[in-house]
N, C-alpha and C positions, 0 to 999 in steps of 0.2 A: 446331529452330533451325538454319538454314542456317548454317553457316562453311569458310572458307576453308583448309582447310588443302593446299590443293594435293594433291588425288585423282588428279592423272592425265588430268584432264580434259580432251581433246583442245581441241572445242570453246572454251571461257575464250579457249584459247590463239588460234583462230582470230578472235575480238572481238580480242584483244592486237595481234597483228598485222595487223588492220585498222586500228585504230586509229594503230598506231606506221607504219602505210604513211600513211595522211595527215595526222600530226601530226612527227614524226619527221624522215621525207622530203623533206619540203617543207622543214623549214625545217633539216636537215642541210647540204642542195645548196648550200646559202645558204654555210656556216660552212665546206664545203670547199672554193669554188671561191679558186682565185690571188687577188691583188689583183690589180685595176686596173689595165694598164698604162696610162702616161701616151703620149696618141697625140701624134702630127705633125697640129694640127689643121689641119684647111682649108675653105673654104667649102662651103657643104649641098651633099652630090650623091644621088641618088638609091637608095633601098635595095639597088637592084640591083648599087651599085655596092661594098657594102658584107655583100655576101651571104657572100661567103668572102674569106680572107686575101688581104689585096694584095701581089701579085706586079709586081715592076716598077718603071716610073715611078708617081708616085701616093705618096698616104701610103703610110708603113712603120711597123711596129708592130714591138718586138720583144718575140717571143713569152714568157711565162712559162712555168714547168717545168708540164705537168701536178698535179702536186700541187709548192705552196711547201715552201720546205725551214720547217723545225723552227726558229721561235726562241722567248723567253721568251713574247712577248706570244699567236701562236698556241698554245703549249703551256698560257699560264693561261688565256687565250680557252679553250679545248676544256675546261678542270674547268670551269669558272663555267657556262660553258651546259648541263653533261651536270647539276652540281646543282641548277639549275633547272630539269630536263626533264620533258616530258609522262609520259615513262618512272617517274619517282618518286611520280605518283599513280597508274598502274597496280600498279604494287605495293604502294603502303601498299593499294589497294581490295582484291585479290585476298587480300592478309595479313590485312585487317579484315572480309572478309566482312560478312555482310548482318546487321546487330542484328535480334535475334528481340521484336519489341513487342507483347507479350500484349492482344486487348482487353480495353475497359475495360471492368468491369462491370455488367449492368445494371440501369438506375437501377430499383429497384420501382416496381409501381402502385399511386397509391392509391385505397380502397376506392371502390365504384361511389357518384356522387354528388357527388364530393369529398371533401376531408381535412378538416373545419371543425370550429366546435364544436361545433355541432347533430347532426349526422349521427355523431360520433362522440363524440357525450358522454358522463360516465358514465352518467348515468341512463338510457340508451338502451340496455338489456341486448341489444337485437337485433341491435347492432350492435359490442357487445364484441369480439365474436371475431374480425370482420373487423380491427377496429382493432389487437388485441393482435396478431394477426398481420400488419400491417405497420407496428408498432413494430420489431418485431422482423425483421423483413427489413432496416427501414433502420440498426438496428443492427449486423446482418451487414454489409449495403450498406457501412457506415463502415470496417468491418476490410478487407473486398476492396479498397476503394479506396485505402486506406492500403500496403496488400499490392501493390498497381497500382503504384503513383507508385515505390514502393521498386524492386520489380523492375525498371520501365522505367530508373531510374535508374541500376541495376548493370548492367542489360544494356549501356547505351548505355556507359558506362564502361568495360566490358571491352572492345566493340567499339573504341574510342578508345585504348583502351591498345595494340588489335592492330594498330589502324591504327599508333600512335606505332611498333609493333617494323619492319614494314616501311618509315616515312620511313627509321627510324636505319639498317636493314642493308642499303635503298638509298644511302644517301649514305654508308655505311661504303665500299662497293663502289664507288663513283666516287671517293671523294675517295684511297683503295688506290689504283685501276686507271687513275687520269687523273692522276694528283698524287706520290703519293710513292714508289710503287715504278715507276712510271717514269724520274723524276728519281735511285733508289738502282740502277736495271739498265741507262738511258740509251737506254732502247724509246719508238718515237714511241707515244704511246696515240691518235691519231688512227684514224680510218678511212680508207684510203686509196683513192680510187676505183678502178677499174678502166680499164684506156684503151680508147678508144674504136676504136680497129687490132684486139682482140681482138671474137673470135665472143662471141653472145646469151649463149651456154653456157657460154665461159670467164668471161664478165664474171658471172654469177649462181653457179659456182662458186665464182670469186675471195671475193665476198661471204660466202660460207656457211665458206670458211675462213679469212678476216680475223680469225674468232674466235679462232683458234689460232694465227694466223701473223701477225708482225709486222714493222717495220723498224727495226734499231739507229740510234743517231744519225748513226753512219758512213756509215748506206744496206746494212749487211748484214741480211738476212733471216734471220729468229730465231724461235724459240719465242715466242707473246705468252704469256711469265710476267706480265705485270704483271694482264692479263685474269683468266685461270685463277686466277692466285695471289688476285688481288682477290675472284673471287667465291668459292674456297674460304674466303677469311675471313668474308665478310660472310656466308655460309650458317652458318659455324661459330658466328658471333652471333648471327643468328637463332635457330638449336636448343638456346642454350645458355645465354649469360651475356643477351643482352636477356630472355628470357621472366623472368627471377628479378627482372629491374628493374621489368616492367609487370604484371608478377603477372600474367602470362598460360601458366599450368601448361602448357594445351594445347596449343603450341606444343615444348613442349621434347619434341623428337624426334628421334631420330635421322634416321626415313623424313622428317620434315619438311628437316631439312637439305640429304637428298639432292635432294630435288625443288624446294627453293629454288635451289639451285645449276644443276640441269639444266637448271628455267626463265629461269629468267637469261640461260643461254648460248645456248634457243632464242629468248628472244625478241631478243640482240644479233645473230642471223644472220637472224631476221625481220626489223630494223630496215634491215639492210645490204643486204639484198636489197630491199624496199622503196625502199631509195637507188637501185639499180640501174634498178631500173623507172623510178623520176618520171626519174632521169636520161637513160636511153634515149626517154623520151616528149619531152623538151626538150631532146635533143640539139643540134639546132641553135643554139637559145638560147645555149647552152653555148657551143659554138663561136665567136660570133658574140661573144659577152660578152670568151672567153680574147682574140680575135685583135683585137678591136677597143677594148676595154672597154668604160666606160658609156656609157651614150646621154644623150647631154645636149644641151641648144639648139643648140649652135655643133656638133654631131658625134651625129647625129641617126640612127640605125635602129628598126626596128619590130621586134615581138615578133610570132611567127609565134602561130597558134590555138591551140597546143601550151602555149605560153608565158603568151600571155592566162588559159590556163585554170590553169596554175602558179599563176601571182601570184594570181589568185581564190583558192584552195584551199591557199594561206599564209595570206592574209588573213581564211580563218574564223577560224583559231585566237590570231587579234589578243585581247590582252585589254580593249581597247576593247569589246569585243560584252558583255561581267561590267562592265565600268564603267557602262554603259547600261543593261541591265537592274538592276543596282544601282539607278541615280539614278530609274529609272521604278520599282522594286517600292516603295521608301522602309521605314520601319519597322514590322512590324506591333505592333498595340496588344495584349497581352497583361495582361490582370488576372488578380490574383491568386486563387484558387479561395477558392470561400467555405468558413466554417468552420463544420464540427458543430456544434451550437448544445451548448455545457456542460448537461450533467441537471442540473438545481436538485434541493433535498431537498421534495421534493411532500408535503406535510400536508393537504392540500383537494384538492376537486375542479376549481375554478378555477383555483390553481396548474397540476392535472393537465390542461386544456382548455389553457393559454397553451402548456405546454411542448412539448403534441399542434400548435399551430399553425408553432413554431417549426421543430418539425422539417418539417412541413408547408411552410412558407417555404423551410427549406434543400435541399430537393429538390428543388423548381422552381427554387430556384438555380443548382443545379450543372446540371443540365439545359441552364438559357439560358447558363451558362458554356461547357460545354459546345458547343454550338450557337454561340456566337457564338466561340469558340477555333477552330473548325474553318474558320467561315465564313469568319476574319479572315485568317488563313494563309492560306487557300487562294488568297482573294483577292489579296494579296500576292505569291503565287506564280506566280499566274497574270500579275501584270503584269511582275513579273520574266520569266518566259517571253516575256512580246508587247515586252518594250522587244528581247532578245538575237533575238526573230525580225524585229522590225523594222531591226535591228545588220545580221543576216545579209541580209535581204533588200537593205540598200541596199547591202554590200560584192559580191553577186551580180551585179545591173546595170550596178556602179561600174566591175567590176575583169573584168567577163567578156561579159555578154548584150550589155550597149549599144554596148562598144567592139567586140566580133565583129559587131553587128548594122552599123554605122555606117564601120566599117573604121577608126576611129581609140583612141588612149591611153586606156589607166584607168590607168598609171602616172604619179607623178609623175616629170617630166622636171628634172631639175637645169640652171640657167643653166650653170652651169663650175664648174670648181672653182679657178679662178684670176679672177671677172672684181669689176670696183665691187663694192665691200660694200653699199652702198645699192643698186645694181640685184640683186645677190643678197638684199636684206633685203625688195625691194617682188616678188621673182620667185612667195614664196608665194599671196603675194594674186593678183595677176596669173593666176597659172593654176587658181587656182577658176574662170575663166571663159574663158582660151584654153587648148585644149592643141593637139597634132599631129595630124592625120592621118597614115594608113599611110606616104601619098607624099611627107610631109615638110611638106604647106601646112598653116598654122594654121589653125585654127576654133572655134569657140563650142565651151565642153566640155560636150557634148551627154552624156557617161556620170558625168561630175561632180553638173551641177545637173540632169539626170533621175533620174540613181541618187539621189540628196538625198528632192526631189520625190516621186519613183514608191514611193519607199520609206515616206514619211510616208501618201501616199496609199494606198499597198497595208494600210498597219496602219490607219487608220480607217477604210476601207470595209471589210477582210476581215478583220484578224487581232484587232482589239480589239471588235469587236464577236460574233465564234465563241468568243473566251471571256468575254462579259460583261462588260466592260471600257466601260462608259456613258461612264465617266470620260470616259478617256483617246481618246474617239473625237470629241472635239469638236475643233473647226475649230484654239483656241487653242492646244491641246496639241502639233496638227502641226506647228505654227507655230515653238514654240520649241523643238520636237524639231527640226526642220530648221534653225533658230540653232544649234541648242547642234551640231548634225552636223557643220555648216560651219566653223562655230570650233574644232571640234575640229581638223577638215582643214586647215587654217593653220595649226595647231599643230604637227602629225606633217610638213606640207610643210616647216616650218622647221626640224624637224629632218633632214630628209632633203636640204636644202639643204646644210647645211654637215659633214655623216657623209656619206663617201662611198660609198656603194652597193659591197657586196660582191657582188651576184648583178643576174643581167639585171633 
């Protein structure tokens, strides 16, 4: 049985930080960059004119600090997203390792012929033996499978208990390291970027010692105790007081401790370094966001291909794409396994022929149980699969291909943040069907209702039909796959209407 206990395994680590590079990263940039300055707006001028900071006559912006100072609502903003993070199910998975599920075992054959009354009657001495012999297998049969169901049961139980010790010693360590011993030593628990005046090498250094290095509230640089100290505790619970709660014995270690704690700190200087990279890839973005703020109808710039390809690669990890395959897998039909047929007290040989049939019956029971348990999941799974690659493929087109191909928005653009409530309440709808071009002129949203389109169509000609999905490939289903898409996009636009974008 494969388990987690953290070996040392280099590798793991390199999946970790891939993962926390584009799950992490992407939506870090978001939650570090300033707010918003509020511009001097003025009539559209062209991107070019909005390329870098305006110097001069022309709007004037004034600039925000590189990183915002420290108040309550960023300091609870940073615990609330770190205990939500993609980071908390890489470590329950590595803590829970892989449940070990024995197969099941196999169903006996019965004698050549059939299992009937004829072929296996008593009076049929020829064929005693065969029969007595798979009475007696499916009497075995009945303890293995009893044996089965019990084991798969504690397995899965133990592995849930180990998942349970990693949610708790991760969220011990955030709610420590973001929340109460920063608020008890006065250390920002942020990540704080690197500036963009510093070399490749100081800003990827900066990141790998964020771990250890932090900023008092005053702006003095300090020891980050609250990190260190947070994940000394949560390794301490890990090795110790959680295994005695989840009755998970294998766990209480000392070596486990130490190597919960070391992973920890490598994968938050993988996490940081990772910031570093998407950061340096959309620097301009950056730039463009600090000195200008949003881009909105009335005060209009473009996202460079750097940026395009950002917002794409946020947008996989939307939980919209689980909502979708959700509402496409629906519930699979699971019945309940049939039951050993009870031994009667046999006096006759007709009694001993019914009771030969029963068990007869309950074998190709479990069989077509069997057989149709597998088929039903599977199926299931499988459309769960085609709803989240139907998710990803129309967020692909939406947010990256069509708008790179076409030179215009896959973002949505916000009217203002000050204009009519009614023209801000009808701006969602409206731009399901106009958005910008690069150069500022409206147009048909060619990456809106193609990524819609191309997406329903790429799942009924390619995707639902490669996994057997008949259903789900018919004309109607695209139909209200692309209603429900759409509506959903009026939904996220409205809210992106009136929540003011923190990031380009």
């Amino acid at each position: 049985m494969l388990r987690c206990e953290m070996r040392g395994h280099i590798g793991i680590w390199n999946i970790v930080a891939a993962a926390i590079l584009l799950c992490s990263a992407t939506l870090g940039v978001a939650a570090e960059l300033p707010d918003a300055p509020t511009p001097n707006l003025q009539p559209y001028a062209s991107p070019q004119q909005f390329s870098q900071p305006t110097e001069g006559p022309g709007p004037s912006y004034t600039l925000p600090p590189e990183v915002p100072p420290l108040n309550f609502g960023r300091f609870l903003g940073n615990y609330v997203s770190s205990a939500f993070s993609f980071r908390n199910l890489v470590d329950m998975t590595l803590v829970a390792g892989i449940p070990n599920i024995p197969s099941t075992p196999a169903l006996p054959q019965a004698p050549v012929g059939g299992f009937n009354a004829t072929n296996c009657a008593i009076t049929l001495p020829a064929n005693q033996n065969a029969c007595t012999v798979y009475y007696n297998s499916m009497d075995t049969y009945k303890t293995q499978i009893t044996a089965w169901q019990d084991t798969s049961e504690n397995n899965l139980r133990y592995v849930g208990r180990r998942a349970a010790v990693g949610v708790a010693a991760s969220e011990s360590r955030y709610l420590l390291g973001n929340l109460i011993l920063p608020l008890a030593l006065r250390e920002d628990p942020r990540y704080r970027p690197a500036s963009f005046k510093d070399g490749f090498a100081e800003r990827m250094l900066h990141a790998v010692d964020s771990v250890a290095i932090t900023k008092t509230w005053g702006g003095r640089t300090t020891v980050n105790f609250a990190k260190l100290g947070s994940t000394a505790a949560a390794a301490y619970l890990a090795g110790s007081f959680l295994p005695n709660e989840a009755r998970a014995p294998e766990l209480k270690k000392t070596e486990f401790m130490m190597k919960y704690g070391l992973y920890s700190l490598a994968g938050d200087a993988a996490t940081n370094v990772a910031r570093e990279l998407i950061r340096t890839a959309v620097r301009k973005d950056l730039e463009n966001f600090r000195s200008q703020g949003e881009s909105t109808e009335i005060h209009y710039y473009p996202l460079t291909m750097s940026g395009k390809f950002a917002s794409w690669l946020q947008y996989t990890y939307s939980p919209r794409h689980l909502v979708e395959g959700a509402l496409m897998s629906g519930l699979p039909q699971i019945n309940s396994i049939p039951q050993y047929p009870t031994e009667p007290t046999i006096t006759t040989t007709s009694q001993a022929i019914a009771y030969a049939n029963q068990v007869a019956a309950y074998s190709t029971q479990v069989q077509q149980w069997r057989d149709g348990l597998e088929e039903n999941v599977r199926y299931h799974m499988n459309r769960a699969l085609g709803g989240v690659a139907e998710s990803e493929t129309e967020g692909a087109l939406k947010y990256f291909f069509l708008p790179a191909m076409f030179n215009m928005e896959g973002r949505y653009i916000r009217e203002s943040g000050s204009g009519p409530f009614g023209l801000r309440l009808a701006h969602p709808f409206v731009s399901l069907i106009v958005t910008r071009m690069n150069s500022g002129r409206h147009m048909v949203n060619i990456p809106e209702l193609g990524g819609t389109a191309g997406a329903a169509y790429i799942a009924q000609e390619i995707i639902y039909p490669d996994m057997n999905l008949d259903r789900l490939s018919r004309s109607t289903v695209a139909y209200k796959t692309m209603e429900f898409n759409l509506a959903g996009d009026v939904l996220m636009n409205m809210i992106r209407e009136f929540v003011p974008r923190r990031a380009f």
